[in-house]
C-alpha positions in Angstrom: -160.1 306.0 15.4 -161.0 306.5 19.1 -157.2 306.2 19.4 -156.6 308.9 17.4 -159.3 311.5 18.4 -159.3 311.0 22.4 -155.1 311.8 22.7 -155.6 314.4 20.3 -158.7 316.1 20.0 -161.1 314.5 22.1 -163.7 318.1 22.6 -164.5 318.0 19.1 -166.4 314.7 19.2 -169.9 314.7 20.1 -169.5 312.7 23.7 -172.0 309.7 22.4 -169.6 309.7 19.0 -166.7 309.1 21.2 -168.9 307.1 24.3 -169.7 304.6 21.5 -166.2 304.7 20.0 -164.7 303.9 23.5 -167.2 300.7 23.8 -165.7 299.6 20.5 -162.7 299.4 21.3 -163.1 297.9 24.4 -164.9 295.1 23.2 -162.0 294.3 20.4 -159.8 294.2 23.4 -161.4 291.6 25.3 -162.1 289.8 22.4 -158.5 289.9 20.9 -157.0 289.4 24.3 -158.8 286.5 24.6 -157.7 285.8 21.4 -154.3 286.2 22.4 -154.5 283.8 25.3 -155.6 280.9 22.7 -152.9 281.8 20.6 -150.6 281.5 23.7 -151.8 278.4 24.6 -152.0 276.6 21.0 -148.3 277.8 21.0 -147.6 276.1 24.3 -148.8 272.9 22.7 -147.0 272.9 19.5 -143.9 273.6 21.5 -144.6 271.0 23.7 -144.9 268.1 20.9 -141.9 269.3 19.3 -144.3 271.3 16.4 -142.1 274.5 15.1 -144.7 277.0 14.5 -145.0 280.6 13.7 -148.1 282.9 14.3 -149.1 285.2 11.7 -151.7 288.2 11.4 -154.0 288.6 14.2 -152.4 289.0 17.6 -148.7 289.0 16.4 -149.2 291.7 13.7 -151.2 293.8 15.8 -148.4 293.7 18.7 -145.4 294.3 15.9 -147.4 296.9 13.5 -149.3 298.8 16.4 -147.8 297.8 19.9 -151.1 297.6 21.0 -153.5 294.6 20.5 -156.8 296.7 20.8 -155.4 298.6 17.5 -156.1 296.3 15.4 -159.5 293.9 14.5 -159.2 289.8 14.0 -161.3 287.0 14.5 -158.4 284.3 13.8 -156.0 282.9 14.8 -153.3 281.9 12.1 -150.6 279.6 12.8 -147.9 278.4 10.5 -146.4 275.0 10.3 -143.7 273.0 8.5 -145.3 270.8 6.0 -144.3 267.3 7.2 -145.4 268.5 10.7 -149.2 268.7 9.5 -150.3 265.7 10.3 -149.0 266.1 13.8 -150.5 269.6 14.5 -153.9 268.4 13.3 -153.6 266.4 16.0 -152.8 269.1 18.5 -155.6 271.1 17.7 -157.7 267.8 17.7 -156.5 267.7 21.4 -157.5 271.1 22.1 -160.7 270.9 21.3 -161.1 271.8 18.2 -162.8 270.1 15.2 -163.0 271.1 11.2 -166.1 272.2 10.0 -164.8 270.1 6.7 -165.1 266.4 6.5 -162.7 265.3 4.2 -162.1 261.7 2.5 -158.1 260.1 3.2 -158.0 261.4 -0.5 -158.9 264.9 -0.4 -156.8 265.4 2.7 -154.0 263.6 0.9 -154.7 265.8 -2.6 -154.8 268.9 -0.1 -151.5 267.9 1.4 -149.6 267.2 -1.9 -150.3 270.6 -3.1 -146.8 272.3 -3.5 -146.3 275.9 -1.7 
């Protein structure tokens, strides 16, 4: 919205309105920039293990929808894998720091893993 209003009408916004607006907006960019440099870097490490791996939503629809990553809200990062390369990934995120908020048996992981997309 602040987009929108300060390139084309920006004097009939109250100045708080559009103040506040502004502040939005520049907090989803830091925080989806940010973002964005995770993204980059989780990339980085599938590449670099051999992992094929496609982003979707958050930083890579906002950058082909909008062109702009500020014009558009996430709080995720979702990254695509091939099936048989699961295992592997888990690992890469493992390596990056990051843990599930799940704990899951051998057999739930292996029930979750059968399931046909």
């Amino acid at each position: 919205m602040y987009w929108r209003l300060s390139n084309t009408c920006p004097e009939a916004v109250p100045t708080a309105v559009l103040d506040r607006l502004r502040g939005d907006i520049h907090a989803n960019s830091l925080r989806n920039l940010s973002l964005t440099r995770e993204l980059l870097r989780l990339l980085n490490l599938f590449e670099a293990q051999g992992i094929f791996a496609i982003p979707y939503k958050g930083p890579a629809l906002a950058a082909f929808a909008y062109g702009n990553l500020a014009l558009r809200q996430f709080a995720d990062l979702v990254i695509l894998v091939r099936k048989h390369d699961v295992p592997r990934a888990k690992e890469v995120f493992i390596s990056a720091g990051y843990r599930s908020e799940y704990r899951l048996t051998r057999t739930q992981e292996a029930a979750l893993s059968s399931i046909q997309t």
